[in-house]
LUMGU-368515 format. One record per residue: residue in three letters; z negated, y negated, x negated of N, C-alpha, C in turn. Coordinates in pm, whole numbers, padded with zeros to 5 digits, always signed. Each point is the difference from the previous one (the first is absolute). Layout:
LUMGU-368515
ALAZYXZYXZYX;...
***
This chain:
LUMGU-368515
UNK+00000+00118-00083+00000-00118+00083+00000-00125-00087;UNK+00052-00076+00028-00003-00173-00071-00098-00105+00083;UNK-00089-00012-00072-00111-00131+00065+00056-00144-00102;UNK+00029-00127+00129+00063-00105-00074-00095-00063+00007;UNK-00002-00098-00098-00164-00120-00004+00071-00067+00013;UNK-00005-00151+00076+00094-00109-00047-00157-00113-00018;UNK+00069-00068-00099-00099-00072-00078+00018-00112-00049;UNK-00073-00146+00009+00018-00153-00004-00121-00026-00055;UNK+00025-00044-00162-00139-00029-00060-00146+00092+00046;UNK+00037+00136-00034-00138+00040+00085+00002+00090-00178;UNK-00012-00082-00116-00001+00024-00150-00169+00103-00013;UNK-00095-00035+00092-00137+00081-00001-00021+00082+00057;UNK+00071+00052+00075-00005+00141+00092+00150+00050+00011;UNK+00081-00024-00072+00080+00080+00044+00060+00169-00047;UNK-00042-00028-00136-00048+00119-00074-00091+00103+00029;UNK-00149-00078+00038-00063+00096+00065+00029+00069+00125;UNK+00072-00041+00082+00026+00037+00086+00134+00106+00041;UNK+00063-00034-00122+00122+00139-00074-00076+00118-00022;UNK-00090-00094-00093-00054+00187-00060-00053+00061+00097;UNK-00079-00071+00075-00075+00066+00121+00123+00081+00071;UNK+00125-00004+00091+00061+00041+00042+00066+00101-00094;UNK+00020+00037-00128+00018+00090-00067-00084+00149-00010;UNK-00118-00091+00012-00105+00091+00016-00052+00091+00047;UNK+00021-00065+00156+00015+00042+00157+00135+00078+00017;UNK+00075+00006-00056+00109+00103+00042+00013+00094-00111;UNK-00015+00015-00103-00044+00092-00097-00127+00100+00099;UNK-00114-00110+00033-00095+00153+00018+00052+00046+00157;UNK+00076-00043+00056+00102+00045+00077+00163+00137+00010;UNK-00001+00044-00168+00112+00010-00037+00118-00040+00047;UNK+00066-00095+00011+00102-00064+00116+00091-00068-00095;UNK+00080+00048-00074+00103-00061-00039+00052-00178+00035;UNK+00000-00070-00091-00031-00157+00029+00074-00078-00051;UNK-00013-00134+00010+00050-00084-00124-00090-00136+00090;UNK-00024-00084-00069-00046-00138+00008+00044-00121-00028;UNK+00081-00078+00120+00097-00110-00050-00071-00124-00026;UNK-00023-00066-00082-00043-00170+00033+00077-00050-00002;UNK+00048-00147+00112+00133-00055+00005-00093-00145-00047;UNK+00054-00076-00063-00081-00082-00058+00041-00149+00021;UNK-00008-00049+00132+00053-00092+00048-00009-00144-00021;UNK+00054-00040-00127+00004-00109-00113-00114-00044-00016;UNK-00084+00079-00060-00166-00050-00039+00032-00122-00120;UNK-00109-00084+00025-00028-00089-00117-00067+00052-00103;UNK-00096+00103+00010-00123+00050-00072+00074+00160-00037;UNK-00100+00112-00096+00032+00099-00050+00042+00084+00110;UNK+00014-00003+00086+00018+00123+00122+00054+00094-00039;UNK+00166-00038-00045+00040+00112-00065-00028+00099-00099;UNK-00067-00118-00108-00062+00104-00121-00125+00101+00059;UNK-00072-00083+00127-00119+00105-00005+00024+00136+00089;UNK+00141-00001+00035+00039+00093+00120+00049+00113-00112;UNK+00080-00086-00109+00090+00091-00093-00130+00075-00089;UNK-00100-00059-00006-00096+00086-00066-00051+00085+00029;UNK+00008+00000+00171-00085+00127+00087+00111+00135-00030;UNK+00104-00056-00008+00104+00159-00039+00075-00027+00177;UNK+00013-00099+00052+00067-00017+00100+00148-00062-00002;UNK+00100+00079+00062+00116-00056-00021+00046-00138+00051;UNK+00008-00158-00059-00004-00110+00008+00183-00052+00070;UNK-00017-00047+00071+00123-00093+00045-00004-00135+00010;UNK+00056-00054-00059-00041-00190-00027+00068-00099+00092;UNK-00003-00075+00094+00054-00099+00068+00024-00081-00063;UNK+00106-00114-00050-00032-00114-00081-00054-00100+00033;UNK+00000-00015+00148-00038-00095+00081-00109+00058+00125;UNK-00086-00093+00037-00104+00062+00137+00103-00001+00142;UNK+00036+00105+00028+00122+00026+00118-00108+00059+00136;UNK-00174+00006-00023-00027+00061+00135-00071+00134+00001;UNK-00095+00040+00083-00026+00109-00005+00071+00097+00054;UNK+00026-00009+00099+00176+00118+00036+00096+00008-00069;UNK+00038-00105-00112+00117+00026-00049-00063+00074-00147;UNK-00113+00002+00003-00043+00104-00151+00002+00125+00069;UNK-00070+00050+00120-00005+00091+00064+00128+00060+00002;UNK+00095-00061+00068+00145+00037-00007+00025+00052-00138;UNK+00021-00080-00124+00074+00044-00083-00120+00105-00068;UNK-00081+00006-00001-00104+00154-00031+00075+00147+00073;UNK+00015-00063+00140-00003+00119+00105+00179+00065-00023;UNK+00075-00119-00050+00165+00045-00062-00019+00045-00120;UNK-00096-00042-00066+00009+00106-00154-00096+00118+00003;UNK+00003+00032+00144-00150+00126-00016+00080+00162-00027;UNK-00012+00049-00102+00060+00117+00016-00083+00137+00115;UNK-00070-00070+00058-00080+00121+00083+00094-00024+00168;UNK-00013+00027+00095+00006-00022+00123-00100-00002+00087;UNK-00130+00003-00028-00141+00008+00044-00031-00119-00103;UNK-00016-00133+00087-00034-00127-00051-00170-00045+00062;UNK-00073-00017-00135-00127-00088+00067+00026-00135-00063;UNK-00093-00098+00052-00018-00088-00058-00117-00068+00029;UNK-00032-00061-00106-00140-00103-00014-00026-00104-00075;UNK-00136-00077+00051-00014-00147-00090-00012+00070-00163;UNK+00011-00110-00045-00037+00006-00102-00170-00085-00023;UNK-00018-00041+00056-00148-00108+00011-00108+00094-00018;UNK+00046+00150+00000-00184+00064+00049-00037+00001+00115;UNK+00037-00032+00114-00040-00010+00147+00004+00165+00059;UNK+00105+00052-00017+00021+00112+00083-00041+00087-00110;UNK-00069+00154+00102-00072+00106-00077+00126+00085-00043;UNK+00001+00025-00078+00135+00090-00115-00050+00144+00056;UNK-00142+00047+00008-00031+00089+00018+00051+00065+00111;UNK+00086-00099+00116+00068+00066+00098+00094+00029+00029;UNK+00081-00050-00123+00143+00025-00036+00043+00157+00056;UNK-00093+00115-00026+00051+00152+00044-00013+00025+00119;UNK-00098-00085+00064-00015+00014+00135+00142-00080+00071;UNK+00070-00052-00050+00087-00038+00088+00165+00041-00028;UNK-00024+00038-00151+00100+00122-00032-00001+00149+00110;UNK-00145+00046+00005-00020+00096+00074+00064-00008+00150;UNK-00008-00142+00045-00015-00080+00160+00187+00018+00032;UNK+00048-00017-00148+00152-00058+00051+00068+00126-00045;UNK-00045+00101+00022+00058+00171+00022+00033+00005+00179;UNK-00087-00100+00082+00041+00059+00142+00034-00162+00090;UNK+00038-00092-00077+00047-00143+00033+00087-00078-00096;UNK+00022-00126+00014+00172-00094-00028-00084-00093-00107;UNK-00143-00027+00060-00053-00156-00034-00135+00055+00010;UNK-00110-00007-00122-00162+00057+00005-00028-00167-00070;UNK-00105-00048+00115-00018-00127-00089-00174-00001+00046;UNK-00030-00032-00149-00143-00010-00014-00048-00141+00048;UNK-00120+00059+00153-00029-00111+00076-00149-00005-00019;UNK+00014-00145-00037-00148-00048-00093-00112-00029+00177;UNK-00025+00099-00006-00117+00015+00124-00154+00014-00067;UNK-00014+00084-00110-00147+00061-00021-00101-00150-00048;UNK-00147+00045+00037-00080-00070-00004+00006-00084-00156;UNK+00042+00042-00050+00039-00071-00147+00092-00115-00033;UNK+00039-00041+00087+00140-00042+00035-00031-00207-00051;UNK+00054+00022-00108-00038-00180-00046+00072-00131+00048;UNK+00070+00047+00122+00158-00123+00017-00146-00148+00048;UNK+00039-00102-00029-00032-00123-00021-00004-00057+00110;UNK-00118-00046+00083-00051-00008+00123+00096-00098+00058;UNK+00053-00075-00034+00126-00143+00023+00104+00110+00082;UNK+00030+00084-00102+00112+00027-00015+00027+00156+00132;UNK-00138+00013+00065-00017+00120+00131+00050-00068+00163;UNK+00006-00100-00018+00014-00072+00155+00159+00013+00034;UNK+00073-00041-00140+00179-00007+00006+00021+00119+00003;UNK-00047+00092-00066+00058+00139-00071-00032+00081+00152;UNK-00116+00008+00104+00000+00057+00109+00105-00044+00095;UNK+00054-00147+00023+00072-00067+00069+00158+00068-00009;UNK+00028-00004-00118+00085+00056-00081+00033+00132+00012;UNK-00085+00088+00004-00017+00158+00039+00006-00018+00145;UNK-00051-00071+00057+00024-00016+00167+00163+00005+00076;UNK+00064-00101-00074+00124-00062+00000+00093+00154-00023;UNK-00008+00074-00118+00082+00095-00028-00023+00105+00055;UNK-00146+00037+00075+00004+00108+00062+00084-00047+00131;UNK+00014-00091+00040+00093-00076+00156+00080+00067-00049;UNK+00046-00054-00113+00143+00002-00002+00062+00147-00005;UNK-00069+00084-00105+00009+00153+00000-00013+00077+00097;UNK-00147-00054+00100-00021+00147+00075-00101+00082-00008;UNK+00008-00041-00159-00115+00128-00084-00124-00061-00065;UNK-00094+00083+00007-00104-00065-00073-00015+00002-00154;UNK-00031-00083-00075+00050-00040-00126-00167-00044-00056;UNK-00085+00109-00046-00132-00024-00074+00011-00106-00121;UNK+00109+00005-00079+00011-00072-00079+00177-00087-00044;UNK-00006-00087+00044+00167-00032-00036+00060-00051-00110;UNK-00056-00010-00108+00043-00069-00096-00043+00078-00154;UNK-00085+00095+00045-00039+00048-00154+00090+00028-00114;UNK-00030-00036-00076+00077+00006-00181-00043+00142-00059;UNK-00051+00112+00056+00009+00140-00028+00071+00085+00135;UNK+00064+00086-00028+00113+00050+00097+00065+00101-00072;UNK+00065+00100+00009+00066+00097-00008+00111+00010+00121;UNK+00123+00010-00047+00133+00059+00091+00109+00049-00094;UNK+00077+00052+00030+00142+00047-00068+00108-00128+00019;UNK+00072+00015-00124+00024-00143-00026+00194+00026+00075;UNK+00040+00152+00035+00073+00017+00108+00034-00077+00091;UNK-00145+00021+00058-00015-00105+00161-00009-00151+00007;UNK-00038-00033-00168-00044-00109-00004+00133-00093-00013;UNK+00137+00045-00030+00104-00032-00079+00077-00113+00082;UNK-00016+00059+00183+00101-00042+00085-00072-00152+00069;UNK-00142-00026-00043-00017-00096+00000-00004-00141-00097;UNK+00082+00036-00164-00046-00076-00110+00078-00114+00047;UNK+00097-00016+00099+00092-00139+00030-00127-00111+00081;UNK-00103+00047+00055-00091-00070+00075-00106-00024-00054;UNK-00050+00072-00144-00157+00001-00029-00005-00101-00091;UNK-00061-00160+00057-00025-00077-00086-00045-00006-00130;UNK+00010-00148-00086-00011+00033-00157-00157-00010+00004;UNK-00062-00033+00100-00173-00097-00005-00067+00090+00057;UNK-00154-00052+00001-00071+00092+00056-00010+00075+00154;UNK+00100+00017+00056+00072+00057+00113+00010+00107-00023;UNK+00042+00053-00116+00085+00137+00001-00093+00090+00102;UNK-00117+00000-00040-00076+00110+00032+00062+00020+00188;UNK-00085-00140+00065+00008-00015+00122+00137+00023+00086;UNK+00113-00021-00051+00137+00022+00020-00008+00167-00015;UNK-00034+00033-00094+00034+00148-00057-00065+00060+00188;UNK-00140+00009+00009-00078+00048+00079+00057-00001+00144;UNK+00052-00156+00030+00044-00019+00149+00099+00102+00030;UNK+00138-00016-00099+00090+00046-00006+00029+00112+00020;UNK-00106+00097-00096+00011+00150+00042-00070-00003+00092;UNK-00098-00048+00109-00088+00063+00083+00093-00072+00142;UNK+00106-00090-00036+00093-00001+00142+00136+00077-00017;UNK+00003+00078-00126+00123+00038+00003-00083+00211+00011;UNK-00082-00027+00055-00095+00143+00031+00053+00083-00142;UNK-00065-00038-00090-00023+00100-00168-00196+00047+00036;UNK+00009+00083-00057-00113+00038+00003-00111-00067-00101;UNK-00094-00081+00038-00063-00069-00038-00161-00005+00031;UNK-00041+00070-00123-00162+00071+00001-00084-00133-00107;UNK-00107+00030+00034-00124-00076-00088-00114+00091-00077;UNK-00018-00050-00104-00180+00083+00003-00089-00160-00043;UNK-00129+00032+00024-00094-00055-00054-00006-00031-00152;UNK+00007-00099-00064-00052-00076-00084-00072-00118-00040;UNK-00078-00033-00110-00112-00115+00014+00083-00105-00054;UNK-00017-00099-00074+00042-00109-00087-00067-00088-00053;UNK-00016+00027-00117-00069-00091-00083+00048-00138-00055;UNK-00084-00042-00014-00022-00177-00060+00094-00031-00092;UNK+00132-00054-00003+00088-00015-00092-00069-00087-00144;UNK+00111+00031-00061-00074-00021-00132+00116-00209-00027;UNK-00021-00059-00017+00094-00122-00008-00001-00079+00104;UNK+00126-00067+00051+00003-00103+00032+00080+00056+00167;UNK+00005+00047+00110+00098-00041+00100+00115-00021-00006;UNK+00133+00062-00017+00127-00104+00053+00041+00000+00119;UNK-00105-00034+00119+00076+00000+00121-00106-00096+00033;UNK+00082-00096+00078-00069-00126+00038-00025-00022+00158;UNK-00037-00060+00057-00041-00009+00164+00130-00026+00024;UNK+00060-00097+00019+00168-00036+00020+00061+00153+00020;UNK-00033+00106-00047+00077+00138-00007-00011+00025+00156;UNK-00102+00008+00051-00020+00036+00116+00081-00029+00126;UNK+00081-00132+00001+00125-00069+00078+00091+00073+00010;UNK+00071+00033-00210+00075+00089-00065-00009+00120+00097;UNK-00118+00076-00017-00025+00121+00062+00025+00007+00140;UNK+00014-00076+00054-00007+00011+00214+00142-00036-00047;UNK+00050-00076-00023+00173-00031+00059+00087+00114-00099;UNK-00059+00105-00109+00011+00112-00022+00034+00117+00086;UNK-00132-00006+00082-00024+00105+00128+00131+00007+00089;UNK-00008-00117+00040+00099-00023+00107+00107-00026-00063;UNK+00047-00014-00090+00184-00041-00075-00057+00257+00009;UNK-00060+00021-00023+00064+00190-00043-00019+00015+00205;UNK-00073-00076+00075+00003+00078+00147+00159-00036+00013;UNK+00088-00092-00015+00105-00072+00053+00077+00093-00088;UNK-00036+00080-00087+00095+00085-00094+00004+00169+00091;UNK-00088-00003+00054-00078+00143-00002-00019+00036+00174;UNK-00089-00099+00034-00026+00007+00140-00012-00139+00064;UNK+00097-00054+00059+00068-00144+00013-00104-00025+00156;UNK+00007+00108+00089-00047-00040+00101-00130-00012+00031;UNK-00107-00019-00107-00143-00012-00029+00001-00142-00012;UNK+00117-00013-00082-00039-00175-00006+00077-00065+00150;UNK+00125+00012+00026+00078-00060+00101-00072-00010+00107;UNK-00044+00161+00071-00034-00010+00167-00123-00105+00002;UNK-00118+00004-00098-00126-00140+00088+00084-00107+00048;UNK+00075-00033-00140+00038-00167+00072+00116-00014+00106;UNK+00010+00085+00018+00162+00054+00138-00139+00014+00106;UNK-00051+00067-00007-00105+00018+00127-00106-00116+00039;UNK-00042-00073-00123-00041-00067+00017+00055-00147+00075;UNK+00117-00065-00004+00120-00036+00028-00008+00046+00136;UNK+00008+00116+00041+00068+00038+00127-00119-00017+00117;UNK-00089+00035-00083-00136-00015+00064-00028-00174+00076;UNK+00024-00071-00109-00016-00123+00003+00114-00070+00082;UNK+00077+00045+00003+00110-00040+00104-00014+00052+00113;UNK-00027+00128+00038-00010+00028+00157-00150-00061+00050;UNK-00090-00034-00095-00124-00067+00063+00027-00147+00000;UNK+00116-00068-00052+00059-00124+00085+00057-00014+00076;UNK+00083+00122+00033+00096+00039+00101-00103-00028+00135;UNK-00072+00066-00010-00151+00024+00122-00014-00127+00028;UNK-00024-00038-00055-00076-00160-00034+00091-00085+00077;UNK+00082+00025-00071+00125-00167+00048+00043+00053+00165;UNK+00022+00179+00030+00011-00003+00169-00096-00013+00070;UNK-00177+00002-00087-00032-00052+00154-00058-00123-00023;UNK+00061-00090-00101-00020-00119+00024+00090-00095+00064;UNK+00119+00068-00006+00133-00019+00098-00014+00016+00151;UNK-00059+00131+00050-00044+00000+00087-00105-00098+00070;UNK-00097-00048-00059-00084-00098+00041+00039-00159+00037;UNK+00125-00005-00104+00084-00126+00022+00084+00015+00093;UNK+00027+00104+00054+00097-00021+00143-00128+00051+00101;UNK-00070-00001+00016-00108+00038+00057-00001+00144+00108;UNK+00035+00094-00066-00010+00097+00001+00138+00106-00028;UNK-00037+00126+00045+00185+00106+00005+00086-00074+00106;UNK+00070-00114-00055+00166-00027+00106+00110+00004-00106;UNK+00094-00006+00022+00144+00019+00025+00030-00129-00154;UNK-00082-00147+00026+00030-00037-00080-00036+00036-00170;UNK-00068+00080+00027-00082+00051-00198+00136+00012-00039;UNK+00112+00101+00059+00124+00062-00005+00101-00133-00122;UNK-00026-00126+00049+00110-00111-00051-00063-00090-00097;UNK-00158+00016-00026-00096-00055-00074+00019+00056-00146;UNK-00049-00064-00108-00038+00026-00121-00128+00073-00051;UNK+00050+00131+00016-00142+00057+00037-00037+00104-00182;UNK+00050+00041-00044-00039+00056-00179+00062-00092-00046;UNK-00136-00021-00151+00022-00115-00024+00089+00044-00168;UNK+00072-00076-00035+00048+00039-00147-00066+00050-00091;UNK-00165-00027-00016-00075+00078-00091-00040+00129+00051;UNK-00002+00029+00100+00031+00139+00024+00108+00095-00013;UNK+00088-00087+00033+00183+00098-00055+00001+00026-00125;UNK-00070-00106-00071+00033-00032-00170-00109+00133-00023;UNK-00099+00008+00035-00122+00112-00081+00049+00143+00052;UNK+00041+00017+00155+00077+00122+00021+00131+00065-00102;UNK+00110-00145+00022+00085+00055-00076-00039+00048-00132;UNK-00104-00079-00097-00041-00012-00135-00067+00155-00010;UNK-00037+00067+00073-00071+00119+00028+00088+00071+00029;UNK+00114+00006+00043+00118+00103+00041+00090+00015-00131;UNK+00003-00103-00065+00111-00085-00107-00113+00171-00138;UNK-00116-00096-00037-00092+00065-00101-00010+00160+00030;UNK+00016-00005+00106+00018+00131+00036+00135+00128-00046;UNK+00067-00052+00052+00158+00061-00036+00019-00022-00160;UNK-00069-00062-00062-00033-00035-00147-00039+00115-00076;UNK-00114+00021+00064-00034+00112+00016+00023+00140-00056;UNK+00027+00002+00081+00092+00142+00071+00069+00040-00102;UNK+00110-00125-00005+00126+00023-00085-00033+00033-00136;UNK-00129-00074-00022-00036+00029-00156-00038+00103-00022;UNK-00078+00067+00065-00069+00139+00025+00131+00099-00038;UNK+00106+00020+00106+00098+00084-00024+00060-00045-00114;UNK+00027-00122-00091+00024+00034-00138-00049+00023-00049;UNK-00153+00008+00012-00103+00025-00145+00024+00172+00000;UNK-00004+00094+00128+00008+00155+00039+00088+00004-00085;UNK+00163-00053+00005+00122+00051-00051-00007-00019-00158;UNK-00058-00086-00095-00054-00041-00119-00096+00082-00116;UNK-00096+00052+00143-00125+00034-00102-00010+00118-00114;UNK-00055+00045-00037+00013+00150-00119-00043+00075+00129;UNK+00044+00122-00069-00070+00119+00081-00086+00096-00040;UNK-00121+00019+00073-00092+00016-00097+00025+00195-00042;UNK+00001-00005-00133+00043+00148+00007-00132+00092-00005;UNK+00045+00137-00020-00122+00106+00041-00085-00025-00154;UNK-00097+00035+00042-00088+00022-00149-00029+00124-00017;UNK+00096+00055-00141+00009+00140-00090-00141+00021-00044;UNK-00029+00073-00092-00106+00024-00071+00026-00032-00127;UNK-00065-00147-00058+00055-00048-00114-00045+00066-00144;UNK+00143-00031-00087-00020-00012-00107-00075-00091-00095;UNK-00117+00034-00107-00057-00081-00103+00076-00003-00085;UNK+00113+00117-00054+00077-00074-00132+00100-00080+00048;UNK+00049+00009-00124+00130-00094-00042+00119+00045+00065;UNK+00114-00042+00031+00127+00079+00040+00047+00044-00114;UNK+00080+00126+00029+00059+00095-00057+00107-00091-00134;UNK+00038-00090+00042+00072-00062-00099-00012-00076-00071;UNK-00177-00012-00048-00069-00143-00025-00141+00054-00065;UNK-00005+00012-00152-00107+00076-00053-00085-00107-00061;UNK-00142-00021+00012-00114-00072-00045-00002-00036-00049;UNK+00080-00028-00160+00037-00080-00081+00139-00026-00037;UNK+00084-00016+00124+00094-00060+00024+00028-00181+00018;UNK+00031-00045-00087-00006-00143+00080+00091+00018+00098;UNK-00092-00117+00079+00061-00019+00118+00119-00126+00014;UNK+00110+00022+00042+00123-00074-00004+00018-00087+00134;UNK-00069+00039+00079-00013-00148+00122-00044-00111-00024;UNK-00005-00086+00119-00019-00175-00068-00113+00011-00033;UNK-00053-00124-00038-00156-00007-00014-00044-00068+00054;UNK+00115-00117+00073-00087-00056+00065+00020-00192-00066;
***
C-alpha cells in the first residue's frame, strides 16, 4: 500500500511521523511505501522527510493541500491509498485498521469521534453546521467529513481527479462525492491529537467550505439544492394568491360577477409562482444531467496490497509528479 503525507513547513514532525507509519506497517507485514509530497516548504521539510527513509516529491511552489495529495496519490505505486497529516494529529497506529476496513468498502475514513479528540473549541460550531449541510445534501450520515486519515483505492478515486480541488477541500469533495455517487463508504473510530505548529486553515475557510458543499450537490445531487427555493417560491406565491382573492373579494363586497373583470393576483404573486416553477424545471434538468455524467460506482473485488504485475518496488516511477 502507499501512504502519502503532504506537507507545508511542518520541518518538526514530519519525519517523525514517517517513521512512525513505517513502523506501523512493518509490525503489520503489509508491503508499503511512504510518499512525502513536499509542498514548497520554506524550512527543512524535505530534508527531514528524506531522512526518515521516506520517498520525497518536491513542489517548487505552495500549490495547496489537494494538489500535493493529488500528485502523491499519481505517483503511488500501490492501488490501496492512505493518507495523512503530517502535523502529528492523526493516530498512525490506525493506519491497519483501515487497511483492514477497505477489504469490504471504496472510502474507510478515520472519524475523529473518541473522547480524546483535540479539534479547537472555535472551530466545533462551523465544523457541525458543515457536517449538517453535507449530510442534506448526501442522505447519509457522515460522523466525520473532512478527516486527513482515510484509506480508498486510488481506482475509484481516479474518475473524480477533474473536480478535487487544489485547497483544503479535497478531503470534503472526496467524501460527498462518493457517498452521492453510492461507493461504499465506512468509518472507524479515531482520537486526534494536539498538532504540533502553527494551523493553515483560517476561519474565512469555513465560507470556502459551504459554497464547496453545494458547488459538489449541483455536481452530484442538484435537486437538494434547487427544490427549497422552487418550493419556497411556490409556497409564497400561492399564500398571495389567497391573500389578494379574498381581499378582492372584500372590495367588491362579496362573491359577484364583478371579481371576474377586477384586478384580482397581484404581480408579486405571478412573479414568486412563476420564480418557483422557473427554479424548478432548473432543477430537474440539472438532475438528469448530473445521472447521465456521473462515474459508476464499480463492484468492490478483494484488494490487492502489492504492486501491479508490471511495476516492481524499486522501479522508478515514470508518471507526473505533479
Amino acid at each position: 500500500m502507499s501512504v502519502v503525507i503532504p506537507a507545508y513547513d511542518e520541518e518538526a514532525s514530519v519525519g517523525r511521523v514517517a517513521r512512525q507509519v513505517q513502523q506501523a506497517l512493518r509490525e503489520a507485514a503489509t508491503p508499503h511505501e511512504v510518499i512525502v509530497v513536499d509542498d514548497g516548504s520554506t524550512d527543512g521539510t524535505s530534508v527531514a522527510a528524506g531522512r526518515s527513509g521516506a520517498r520525497v516529491i518536491r513542489h517548487q511552489r505552495n500549490r495547496g493541500y489537494g494538489a500535493a495529495l493529488k500528485t502523491g496519490i499519481l505517483a503511488a505505486r500501490y492501488d490501496a491509498v492512505v493518507i495523512t497529516d503530517a502535523d502529528g494529529t492523526y493516530p498512525i497506529e490506525s493506519i491497519p485498521d483501515l487497511l483492514f476496513a477497505l477489504r469490504e468498502a471504496d472510502l474507510v475514513i478515520g472519524a475523529r469521534v473518541k473522547q480524546n479528540v483535540r479539534i479547537p473549541l472555535l472551530r466545533r460550531p462551523a465544523k457541525w453546521l458543515l457536517r449538517r449541510l453535507a449530510e442534506y445534501v448526501s442522505g447519509e450520515r457522515i460522523p466525520d467529513l473532512n478527516s486527513g486519515l482515510r484509506a480508498f483505492r486510488r481506482s475509484a478515486m481516479e474518475p473524480y481527479f477533474s473536480i478535487l480541488p487544489s485547497k483544503f477541500s479535497f478531503t470534503t469533495t472526496q467524501t460527498l462525492a462518493m457517498l452521492c455517487d453510492h461507493y461504499r463508504v465506512t468509518t472507524i473510530s479515531i482520537g486526534y491529537n494536539r498538532r504540533e505548529g502553527k494551523s493553515k486553515i483560517v476561519p474565512w475557510d469555513f465560507v470556502t467550505f459551504v459554497a464547496l458543499v453545494l458547488r459538489v450537490s449541483m455536481l452530484f445531487n442538484p435537486l437538494k439544492v434547487f427544490v427549497p427555493p422552487a418550493l419556497m417560491c411556490l409556497a409564497l406565491g400561492g399564500l398571495k394568491t389567497v391573500m389578494d382573492v379574498i381581499l378582492a373579494i372584500v372590495r367588491a363586497g362579496g362573491l359577484r360577477w364583478s371579481i371576474l373583470v377586477m384586478p384580482v393576483v397581484s404581480t408579486s404573486a405571478l412573479t414568486l409562482v412563476l420564480a418557483g416553477i422557473q427554479i424548478l424545471l432548473i432543477g430537474m434538468m440539472s438532475d438528469a444531467v448530473a445521472r447521465k455524467i456521473v462515474p459508476t460506482a464499480p463492484s468492490v473485488s478483494a484488494l490487492t496490497l502489492r504492486p501491479p504485475a508490471h511495476m516492481t518496488a524499486d522501479e522508478p516511477d515514470r508518471r507526473a509528479e505533479g
